[in-house]
Structures are given as structure tokens and as C-alpha cells.
PDB file of the backbone (N, CA, C, O) and the ligand in Angstrom, with CONECT records:
HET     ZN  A 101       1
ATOM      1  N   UNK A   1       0.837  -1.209   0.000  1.00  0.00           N
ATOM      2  CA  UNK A   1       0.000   0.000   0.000  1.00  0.00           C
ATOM      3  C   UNK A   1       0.865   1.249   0.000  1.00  0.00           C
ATOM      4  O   UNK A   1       1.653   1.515   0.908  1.00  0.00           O
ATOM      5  N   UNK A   2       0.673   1.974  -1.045  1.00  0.00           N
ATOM      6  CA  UNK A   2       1.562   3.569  -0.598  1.00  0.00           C
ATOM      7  C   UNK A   2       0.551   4.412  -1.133  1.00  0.00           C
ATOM      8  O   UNK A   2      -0.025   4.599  -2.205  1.00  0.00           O
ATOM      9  N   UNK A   3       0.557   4.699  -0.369  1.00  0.00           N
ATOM     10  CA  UNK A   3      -0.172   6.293  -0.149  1.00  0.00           C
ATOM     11  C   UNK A   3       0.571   7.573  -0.389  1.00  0.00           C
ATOM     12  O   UNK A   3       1.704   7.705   0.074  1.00  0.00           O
ATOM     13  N   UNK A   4      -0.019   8.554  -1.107  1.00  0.00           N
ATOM     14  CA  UNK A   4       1.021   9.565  -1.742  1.00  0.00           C
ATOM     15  C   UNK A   4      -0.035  11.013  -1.252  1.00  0.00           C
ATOM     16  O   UNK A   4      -1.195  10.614  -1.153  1.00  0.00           O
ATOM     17  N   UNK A   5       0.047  12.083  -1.029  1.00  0.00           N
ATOM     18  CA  UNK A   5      -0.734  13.280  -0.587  1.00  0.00           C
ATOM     19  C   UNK A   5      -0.822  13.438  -1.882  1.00  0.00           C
ATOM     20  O   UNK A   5       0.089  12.970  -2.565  1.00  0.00           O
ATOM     21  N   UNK A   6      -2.383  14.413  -2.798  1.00  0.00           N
ATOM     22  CA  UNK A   6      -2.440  14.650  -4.020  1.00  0.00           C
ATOM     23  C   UNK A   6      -2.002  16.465  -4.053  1.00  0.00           C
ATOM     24  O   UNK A   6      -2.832  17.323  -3.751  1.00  0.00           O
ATOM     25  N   UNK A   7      -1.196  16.650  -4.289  1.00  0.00           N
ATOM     26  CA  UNK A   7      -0.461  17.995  -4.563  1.00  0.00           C
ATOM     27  C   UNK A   7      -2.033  18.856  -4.728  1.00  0.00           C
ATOM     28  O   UNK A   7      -2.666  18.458  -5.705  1.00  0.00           O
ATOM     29  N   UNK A   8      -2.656  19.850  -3.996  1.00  0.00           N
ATOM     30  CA  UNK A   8      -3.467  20.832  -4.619  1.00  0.00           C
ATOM     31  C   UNK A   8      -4.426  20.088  -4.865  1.00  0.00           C
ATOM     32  O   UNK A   8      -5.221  20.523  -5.698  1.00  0.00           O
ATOM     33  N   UNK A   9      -4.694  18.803  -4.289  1.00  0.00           N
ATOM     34  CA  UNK A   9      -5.855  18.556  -4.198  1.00  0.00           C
ATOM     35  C   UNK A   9      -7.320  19.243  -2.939  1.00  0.00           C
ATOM     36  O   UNK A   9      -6.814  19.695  -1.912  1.00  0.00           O
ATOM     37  N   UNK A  10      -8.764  19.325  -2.958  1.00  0.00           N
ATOM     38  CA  UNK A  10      -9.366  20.033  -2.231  1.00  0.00           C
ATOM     39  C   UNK A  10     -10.085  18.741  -1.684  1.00  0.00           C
ATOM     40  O   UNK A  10     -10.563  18.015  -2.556  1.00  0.00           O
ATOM     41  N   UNK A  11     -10.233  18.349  -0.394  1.00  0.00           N
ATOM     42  CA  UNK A  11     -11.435  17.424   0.202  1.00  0.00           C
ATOM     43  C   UNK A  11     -12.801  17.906  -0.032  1.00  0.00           C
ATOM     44  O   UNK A  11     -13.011  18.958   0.572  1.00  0.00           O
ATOM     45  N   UNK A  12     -13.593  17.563  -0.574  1.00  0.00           N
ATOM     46  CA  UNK A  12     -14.422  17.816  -0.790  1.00  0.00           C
ATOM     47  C   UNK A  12     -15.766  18.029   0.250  1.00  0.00           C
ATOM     48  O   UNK A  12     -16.802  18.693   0.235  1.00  0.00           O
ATOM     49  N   UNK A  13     -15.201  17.197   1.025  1.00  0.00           N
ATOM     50  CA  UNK A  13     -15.868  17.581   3.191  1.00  0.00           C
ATOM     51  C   UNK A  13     -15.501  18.429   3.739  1.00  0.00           C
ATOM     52  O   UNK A  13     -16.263  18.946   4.556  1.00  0.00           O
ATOM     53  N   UNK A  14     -14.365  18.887   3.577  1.00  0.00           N
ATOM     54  CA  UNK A  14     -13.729  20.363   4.421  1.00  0.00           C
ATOM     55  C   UNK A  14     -13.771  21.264   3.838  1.00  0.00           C
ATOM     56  O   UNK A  14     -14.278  22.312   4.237  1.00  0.00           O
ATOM     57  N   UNK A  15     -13.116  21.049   2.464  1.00  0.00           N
ATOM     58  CA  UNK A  15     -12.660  21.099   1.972  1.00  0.00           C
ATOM     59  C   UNK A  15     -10.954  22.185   2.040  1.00  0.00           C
ATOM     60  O   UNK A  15     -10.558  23.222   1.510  1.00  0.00           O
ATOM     61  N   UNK A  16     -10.459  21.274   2.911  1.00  0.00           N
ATOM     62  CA  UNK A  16      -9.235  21.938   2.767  1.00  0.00           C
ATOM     63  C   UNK A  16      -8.016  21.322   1.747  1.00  0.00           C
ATOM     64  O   UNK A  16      -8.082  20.248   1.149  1.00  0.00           O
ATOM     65  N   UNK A  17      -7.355  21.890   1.726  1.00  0.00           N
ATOM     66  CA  UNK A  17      -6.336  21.676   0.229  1.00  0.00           C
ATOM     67  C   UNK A  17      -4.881  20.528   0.793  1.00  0.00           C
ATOM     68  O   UNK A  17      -4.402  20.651   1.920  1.00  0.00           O
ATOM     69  N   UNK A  18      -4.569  19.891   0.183  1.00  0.00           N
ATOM     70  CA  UNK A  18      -3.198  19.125   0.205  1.00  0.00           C
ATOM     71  C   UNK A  18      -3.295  18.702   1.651  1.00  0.00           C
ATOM     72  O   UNK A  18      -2.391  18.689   2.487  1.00  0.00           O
ATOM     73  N   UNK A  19      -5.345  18.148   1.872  1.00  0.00           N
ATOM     74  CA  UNK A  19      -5.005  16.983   2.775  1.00  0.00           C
ATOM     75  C   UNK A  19      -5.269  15.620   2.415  1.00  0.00           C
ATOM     76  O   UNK A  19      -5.235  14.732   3.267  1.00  0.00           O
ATOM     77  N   UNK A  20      -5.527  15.398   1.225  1.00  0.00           N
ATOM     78  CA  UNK A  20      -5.813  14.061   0.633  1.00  0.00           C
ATOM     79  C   UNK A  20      -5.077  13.437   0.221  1.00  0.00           C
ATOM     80  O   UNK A  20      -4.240  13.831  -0.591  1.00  0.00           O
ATOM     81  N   UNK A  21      -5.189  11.948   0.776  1.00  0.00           N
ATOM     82  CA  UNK A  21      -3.756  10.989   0.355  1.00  0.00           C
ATOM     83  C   UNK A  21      -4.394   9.773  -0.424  1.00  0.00           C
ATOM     84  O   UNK A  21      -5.367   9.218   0.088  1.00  0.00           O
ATOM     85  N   UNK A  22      -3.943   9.369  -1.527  1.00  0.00           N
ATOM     86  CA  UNK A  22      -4.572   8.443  -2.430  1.00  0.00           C
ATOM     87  C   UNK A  22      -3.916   7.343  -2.262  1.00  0.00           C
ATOM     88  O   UNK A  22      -2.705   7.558  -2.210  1.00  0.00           O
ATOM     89  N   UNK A  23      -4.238   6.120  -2.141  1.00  0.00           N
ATOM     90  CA  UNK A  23      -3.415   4.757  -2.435  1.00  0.00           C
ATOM     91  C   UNK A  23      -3.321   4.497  -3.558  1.00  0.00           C
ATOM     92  O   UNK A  23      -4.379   4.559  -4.183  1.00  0.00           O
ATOM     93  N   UNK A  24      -2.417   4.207  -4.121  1.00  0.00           N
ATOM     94  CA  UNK A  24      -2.204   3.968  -5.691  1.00  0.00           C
ATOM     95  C   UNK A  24      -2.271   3.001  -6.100  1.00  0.00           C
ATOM     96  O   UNK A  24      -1.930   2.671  -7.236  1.00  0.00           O
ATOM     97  N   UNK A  25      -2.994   1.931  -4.776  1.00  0.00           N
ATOM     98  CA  UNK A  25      -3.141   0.732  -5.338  1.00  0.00           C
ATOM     99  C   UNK A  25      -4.919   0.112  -5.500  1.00  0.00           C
ATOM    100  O   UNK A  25      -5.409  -0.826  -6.128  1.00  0.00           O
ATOM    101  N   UNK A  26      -5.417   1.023  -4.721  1.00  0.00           N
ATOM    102  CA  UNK A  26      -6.799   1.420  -4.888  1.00  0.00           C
ATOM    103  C   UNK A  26      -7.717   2.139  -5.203  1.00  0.00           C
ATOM    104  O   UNK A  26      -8.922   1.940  -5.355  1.00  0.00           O
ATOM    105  N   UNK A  27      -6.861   3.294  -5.329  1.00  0.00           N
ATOM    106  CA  UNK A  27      -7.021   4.283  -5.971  1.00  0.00           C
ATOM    107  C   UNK A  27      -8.051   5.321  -4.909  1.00  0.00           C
ATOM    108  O   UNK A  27      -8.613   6.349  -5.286  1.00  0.00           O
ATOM    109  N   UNK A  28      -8.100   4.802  -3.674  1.00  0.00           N
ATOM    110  CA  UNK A  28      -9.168   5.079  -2.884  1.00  0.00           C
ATOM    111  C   UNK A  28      -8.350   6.717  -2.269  1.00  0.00           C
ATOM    112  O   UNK A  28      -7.134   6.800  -2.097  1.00  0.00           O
ATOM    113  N   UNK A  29      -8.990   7.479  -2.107  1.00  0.00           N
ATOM    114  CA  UNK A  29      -8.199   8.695  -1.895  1.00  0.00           C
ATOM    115  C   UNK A  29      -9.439   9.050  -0.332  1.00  0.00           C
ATOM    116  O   UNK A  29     -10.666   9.029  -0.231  1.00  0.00           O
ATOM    117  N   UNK A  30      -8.298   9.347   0.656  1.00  0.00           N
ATOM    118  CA  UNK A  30      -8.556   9.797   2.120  1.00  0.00           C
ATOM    119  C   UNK A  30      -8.663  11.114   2.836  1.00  0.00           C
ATOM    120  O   UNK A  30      -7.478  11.450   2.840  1.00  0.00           O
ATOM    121  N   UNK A  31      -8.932  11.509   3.087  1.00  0.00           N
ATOM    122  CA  UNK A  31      -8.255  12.920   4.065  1.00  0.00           C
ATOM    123  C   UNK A  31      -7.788  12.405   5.287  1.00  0.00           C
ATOM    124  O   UNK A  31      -8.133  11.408   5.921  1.00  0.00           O
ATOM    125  N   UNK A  32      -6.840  13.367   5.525  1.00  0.00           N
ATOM    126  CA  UNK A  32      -6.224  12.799   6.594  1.00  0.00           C
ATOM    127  C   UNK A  32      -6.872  13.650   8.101  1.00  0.00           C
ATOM    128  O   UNK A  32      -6.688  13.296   9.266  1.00  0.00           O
ATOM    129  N   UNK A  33      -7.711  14.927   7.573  1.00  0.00           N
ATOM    130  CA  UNK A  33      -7.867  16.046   8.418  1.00  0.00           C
ATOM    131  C   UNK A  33      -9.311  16.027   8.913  1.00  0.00           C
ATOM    132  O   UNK A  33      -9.461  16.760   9.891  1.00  0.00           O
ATOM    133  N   UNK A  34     -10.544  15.322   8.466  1.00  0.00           N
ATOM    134  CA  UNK A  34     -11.958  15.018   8.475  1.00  0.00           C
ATOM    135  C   UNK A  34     -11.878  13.661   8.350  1.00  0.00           C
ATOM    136  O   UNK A  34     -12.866  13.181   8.906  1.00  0.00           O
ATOM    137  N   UNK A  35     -10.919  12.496   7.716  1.00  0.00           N
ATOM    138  CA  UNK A  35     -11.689  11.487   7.608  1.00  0.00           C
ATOM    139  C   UNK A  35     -11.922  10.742   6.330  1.00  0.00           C
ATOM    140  O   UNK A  35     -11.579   9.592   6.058  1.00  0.00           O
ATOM    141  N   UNK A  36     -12.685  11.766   5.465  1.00  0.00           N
ATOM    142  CA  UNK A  36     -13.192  11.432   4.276  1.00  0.00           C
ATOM    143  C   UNK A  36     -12.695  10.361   3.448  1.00  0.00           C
ATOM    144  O   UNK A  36     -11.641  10.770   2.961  1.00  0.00           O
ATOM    145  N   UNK A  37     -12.875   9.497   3.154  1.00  0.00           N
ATOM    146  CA  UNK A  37     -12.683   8.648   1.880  1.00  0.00           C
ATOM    147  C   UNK A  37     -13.795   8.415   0.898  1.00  0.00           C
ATOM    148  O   UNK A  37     -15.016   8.395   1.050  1.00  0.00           O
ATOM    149  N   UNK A  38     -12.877   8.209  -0.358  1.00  0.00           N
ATOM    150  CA  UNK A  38     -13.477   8.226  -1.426  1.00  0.00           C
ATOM    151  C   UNK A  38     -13.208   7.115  -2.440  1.00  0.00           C
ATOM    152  O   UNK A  38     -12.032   7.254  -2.779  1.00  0.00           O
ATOM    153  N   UNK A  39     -13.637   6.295  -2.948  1.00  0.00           N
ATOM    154  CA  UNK A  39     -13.540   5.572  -3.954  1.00  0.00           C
ATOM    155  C   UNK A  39     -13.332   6.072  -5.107  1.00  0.00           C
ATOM    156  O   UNK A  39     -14.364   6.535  -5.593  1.00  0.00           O
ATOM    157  N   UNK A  40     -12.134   6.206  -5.955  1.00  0.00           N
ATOM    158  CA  UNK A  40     -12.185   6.824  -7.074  1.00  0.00           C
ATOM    159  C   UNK A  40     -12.145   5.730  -8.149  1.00  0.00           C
ATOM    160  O   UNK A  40     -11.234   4.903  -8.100  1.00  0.00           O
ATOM    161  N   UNK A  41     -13.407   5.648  -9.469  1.00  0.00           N
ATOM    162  CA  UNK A  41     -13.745   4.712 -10.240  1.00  0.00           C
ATOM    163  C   UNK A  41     -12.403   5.067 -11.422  1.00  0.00           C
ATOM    164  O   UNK A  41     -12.096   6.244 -11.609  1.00  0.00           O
ATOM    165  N   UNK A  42     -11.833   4.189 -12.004  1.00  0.00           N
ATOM    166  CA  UNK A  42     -10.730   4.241 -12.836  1.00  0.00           C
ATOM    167  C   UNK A  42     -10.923   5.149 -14.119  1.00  0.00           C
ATOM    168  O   UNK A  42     -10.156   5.919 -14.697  1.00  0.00           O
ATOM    169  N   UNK A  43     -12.375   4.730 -14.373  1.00  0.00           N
ATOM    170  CA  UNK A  43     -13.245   5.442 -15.779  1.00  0.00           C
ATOM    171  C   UNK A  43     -14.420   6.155 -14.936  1.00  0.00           C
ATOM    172  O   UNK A  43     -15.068   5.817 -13.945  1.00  0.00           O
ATOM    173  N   UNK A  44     -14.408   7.147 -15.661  1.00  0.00           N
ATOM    174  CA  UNK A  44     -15.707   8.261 -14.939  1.00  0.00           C
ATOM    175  C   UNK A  44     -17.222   8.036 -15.807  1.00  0.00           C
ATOM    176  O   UNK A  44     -17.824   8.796 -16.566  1.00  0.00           O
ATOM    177  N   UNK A  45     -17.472   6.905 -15.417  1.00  0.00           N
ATOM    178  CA  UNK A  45     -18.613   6.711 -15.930  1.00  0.00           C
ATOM    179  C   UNK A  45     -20.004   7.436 -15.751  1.00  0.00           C
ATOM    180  O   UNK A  45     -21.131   7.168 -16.168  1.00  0.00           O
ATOM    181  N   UNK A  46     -19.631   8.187 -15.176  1.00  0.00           N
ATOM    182  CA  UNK A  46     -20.895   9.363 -14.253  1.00  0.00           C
ATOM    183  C   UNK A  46     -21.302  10.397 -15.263  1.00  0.00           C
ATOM    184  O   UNK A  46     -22.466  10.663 -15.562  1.00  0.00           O
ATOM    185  N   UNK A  47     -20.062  11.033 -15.828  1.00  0.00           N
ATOM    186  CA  UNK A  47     -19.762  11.842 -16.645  1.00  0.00           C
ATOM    187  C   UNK A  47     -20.511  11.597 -18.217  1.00  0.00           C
ATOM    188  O   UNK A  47     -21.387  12.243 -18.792  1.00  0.00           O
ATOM    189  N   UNK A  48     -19.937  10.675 -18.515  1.00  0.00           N
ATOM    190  CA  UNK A  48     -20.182   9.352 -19.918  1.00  0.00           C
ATOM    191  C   UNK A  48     -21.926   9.602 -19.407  1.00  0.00           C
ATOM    192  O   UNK A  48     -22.511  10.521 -19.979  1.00  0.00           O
ATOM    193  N   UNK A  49     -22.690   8.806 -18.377  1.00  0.00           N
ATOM    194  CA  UNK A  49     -24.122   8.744 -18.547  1.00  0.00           C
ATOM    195  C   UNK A  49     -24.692   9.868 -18.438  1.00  0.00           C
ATOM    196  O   UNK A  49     -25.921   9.931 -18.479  1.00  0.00           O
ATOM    197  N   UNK A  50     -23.891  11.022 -18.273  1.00  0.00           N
ATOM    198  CA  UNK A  50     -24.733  12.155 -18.227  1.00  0.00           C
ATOM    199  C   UNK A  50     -24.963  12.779 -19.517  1.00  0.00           C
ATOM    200  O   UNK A  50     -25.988  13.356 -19.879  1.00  0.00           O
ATOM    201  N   UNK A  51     -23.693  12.563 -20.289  1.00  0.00           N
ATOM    202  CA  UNK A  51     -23.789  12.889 -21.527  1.00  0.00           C
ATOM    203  C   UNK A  51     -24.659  12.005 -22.623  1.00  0.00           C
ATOM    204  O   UNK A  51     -25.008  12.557 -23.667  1.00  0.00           O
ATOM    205  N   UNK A  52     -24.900  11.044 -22.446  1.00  0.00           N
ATOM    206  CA  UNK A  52     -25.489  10.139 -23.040  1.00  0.00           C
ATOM    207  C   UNK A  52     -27.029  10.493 -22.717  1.00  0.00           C
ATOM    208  O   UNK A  52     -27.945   9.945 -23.331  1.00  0.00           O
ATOM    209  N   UNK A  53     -27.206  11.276 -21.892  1.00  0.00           N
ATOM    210  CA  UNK A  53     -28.058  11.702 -21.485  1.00  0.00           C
ATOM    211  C   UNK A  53     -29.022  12.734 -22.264  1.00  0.00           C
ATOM    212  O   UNK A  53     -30.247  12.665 -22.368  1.00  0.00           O
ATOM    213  N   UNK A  54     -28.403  13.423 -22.632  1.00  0.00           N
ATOM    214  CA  UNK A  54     -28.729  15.007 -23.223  1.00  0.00           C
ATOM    215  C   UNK A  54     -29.101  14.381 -24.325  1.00  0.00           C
ATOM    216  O   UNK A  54     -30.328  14.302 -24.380  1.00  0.00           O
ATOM    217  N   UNK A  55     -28.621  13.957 -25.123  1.00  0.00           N
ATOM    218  CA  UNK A  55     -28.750  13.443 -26.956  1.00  0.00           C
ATOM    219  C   UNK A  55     -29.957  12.434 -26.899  1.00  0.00           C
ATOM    220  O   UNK A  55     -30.354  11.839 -27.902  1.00  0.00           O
ATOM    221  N   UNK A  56     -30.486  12.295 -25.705  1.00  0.00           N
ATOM    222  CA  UNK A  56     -31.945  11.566 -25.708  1.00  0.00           C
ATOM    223  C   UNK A  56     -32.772  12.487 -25.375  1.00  0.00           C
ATOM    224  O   UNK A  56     -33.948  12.360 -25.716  1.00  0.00           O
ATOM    225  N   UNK A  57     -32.450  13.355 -24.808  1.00  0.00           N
ATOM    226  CA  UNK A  57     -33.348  14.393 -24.599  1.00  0.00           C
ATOM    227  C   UNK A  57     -33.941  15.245 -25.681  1.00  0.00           C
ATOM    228  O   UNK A  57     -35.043  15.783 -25.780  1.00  0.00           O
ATOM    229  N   UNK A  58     -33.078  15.217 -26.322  1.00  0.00           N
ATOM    230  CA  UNK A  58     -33.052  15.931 -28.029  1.00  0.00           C
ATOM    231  C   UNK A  58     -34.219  15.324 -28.506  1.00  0.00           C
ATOM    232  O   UNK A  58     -35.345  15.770 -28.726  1.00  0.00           O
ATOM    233  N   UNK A  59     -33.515  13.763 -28.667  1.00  0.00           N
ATOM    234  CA  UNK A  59     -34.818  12.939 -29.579  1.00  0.00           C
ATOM    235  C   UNK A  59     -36.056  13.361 -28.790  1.00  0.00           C
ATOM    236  O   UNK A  59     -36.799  14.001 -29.534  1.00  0.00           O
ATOM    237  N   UNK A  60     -36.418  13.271 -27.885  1.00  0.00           N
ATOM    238  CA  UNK A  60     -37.794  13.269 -27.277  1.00  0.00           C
ATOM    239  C   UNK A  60     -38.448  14.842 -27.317  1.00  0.00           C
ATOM    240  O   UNK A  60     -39.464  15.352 -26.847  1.00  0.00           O
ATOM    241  N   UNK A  61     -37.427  15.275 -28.049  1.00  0.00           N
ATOM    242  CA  UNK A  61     -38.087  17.025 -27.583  1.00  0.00           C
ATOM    243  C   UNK A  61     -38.470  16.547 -29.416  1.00  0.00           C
ATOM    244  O   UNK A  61     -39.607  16.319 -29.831  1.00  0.00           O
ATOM    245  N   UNK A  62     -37.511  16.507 -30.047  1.00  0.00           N
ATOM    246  CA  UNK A  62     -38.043  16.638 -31.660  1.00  0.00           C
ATOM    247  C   UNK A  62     -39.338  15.142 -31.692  1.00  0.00           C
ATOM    248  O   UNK A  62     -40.330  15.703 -32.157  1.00  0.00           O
ATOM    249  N   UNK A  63     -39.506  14.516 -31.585  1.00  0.00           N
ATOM    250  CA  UNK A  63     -40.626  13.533 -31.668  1.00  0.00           C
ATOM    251  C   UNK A  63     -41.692  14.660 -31.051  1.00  0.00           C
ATOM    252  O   UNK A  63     -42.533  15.012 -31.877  1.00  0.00           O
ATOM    253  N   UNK A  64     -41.793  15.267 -29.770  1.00  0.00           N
ATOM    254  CA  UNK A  64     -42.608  16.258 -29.036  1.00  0.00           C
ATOM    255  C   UNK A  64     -43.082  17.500 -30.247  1.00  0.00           C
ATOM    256  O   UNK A  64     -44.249  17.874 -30.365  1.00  0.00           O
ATOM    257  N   UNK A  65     -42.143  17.933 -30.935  1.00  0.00           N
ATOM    258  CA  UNK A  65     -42.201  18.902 -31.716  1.00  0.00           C
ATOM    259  C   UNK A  65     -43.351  18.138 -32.995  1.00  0.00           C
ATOM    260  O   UNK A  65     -44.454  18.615 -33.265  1.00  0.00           O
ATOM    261  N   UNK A  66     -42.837  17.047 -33.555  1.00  0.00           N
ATOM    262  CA  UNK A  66     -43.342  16.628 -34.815  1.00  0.00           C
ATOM    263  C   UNK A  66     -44.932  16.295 -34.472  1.00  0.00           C
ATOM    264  O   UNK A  66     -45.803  16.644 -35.269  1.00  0.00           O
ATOM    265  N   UNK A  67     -45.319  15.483 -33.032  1.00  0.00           N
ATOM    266  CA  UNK A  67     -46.294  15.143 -32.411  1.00  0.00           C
ATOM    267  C   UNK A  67     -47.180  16.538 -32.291  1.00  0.00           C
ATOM    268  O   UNK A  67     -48.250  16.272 -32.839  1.00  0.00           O
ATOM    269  N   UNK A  68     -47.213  17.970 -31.795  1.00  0.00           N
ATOM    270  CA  UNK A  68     -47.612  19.048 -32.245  1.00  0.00           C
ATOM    271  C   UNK A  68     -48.059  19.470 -33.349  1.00  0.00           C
ATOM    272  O   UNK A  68     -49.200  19.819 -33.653  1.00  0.00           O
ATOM    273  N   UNK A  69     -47.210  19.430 -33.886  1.00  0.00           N
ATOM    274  CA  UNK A  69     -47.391  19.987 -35.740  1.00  0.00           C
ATOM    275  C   UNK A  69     -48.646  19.203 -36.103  1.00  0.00           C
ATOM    276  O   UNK A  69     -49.668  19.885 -36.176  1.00  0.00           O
ATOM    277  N   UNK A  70     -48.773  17.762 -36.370  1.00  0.00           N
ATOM    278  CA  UNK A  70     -49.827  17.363 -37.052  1.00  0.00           C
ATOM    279  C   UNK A  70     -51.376  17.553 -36.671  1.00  0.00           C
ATOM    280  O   UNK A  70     -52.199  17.949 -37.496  1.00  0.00           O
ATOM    281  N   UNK A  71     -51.740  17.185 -35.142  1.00  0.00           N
ATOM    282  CA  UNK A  71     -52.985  17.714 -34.718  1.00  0.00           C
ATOM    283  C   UNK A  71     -53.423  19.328 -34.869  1.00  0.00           C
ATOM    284  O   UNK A  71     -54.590  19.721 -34.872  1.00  0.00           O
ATOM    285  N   UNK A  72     -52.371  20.079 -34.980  1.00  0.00           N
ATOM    286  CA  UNK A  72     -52.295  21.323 -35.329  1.00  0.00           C
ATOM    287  C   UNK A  72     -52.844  21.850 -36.030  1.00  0.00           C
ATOM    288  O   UNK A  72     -53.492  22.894 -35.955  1.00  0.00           O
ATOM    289  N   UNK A  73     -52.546  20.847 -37.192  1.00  0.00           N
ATOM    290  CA  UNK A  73     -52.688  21.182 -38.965  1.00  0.00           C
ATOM    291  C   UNK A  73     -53.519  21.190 -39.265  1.00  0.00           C
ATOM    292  O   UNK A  73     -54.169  22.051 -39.858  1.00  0.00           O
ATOM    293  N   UNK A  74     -53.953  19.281 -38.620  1.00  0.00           N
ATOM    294  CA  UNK A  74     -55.507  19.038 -38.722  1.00  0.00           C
ATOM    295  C   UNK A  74     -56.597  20.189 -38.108  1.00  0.00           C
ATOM    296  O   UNK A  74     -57.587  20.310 -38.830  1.00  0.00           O
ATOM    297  N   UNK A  75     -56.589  21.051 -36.908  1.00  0.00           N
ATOM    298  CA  UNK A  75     -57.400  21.112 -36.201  1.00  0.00           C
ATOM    299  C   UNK A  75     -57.845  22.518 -36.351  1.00  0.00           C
ATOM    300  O   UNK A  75     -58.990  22.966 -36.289  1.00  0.00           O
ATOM    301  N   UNK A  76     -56.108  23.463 -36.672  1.00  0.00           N
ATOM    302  CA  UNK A  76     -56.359  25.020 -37.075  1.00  0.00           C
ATOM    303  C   UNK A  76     -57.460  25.243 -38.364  1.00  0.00           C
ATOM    304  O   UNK A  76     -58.574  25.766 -38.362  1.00  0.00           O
ATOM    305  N   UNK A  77     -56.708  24.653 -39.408  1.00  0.00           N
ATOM    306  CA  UNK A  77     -57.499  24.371 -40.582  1.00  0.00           C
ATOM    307  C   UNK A  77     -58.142  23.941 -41.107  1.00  0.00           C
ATOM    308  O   UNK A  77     -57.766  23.818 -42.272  1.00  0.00           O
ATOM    309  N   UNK A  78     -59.544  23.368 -40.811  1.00  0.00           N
ATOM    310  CA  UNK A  78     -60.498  22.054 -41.276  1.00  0.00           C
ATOM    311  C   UNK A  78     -60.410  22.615 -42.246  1.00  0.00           C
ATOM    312  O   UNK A  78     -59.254  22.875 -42.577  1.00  0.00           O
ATOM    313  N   UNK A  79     -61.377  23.018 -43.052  1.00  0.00           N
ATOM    314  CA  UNK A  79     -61.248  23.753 -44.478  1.00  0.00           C
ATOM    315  C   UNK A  79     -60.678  24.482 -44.891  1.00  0.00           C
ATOM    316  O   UNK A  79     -60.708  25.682 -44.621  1.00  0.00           O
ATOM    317  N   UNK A  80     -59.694  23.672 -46.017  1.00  0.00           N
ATOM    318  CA  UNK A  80     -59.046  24.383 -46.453  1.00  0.00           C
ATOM    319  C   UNK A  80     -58.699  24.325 -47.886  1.00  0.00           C
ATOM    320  O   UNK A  80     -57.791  24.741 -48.606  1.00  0.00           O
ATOM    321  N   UNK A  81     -59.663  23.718 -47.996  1.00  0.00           N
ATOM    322  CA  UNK A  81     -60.368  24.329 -49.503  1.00  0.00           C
ATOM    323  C   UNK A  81     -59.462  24.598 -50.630  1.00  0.00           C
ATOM    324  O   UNK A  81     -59.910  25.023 -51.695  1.00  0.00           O
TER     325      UNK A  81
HETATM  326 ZN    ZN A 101     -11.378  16.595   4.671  1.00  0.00          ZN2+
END
């Protein structure tokens, strides 16, 4: 196990600066001053589903949009002659 302090890193509980020490073999990062530990995931998959996120949101707004338009068409204009 070695544990290394992360230069300018902030705890995110105290948040005070260059008290967090990471194991580099777990990647699990500590404070030494509150306590705190943290599991740090290798890949930021948090990030990835958030973004994956938005570009569905899109689709559902344009399906929302197209779903509008037609009862619209039908309903402003019966005759239209
Ligand atoms: Zn702390």
C-alpha cells in the first residue's frame, strides 16, 4: 500500500487543500484532516451517462415537436379548400 498526498488537491468535506492521500493501489483517496474517503472509479462513468443523457433528450423534444405539428394542422385548418 503507498499512499502519496495529491499535490493541490481540495477534500471535498472540508474542503481543505493538500489533505488528501490516495493509495495507488486502490485508488481510494482519504483525508487525513476530516476522515473522508473516497472511492475513485478508474473510468468516470458518471460523466459518460450524463452525456449520453442530453442526446436523448433531443430525440424526445423533436418527436414532441413533430407530435404538435400534425394535430395542429388538422385542427387550425379544417377547411381548407
Ligand atoms: Zn477533509
Amino acid at each position: 500500500m503507498t499512499r502519496r498526498f495529491i499535490a493541490g488537491a481540495v477534500c471535498p468535506r472540508c474542503g481543505e487543500m493538500d489533505k488528501l492521500m490516495v493509495d495507488s493501489e486502490t485508488d481510494e483517496r482519504e483525508c487525513v484532516r476530516c476522515g473522508y474517503s473516497d472511492q475513485r472509479p478508474r473510468e468516470a462513468p458518471s460523466e459518460l451517462r450524463t452525456r449520453v443523457n442530453r442526446p436523448a433528450r433531443r430525440v424526445e423534444a423533436e418527436t414532441e415537436t413533430v407530435t404538435l405539428i400534425d394535430p395542429a394542422a388538422g385542427t387550425d385548418k379544417p377547411g381548407r379548400s
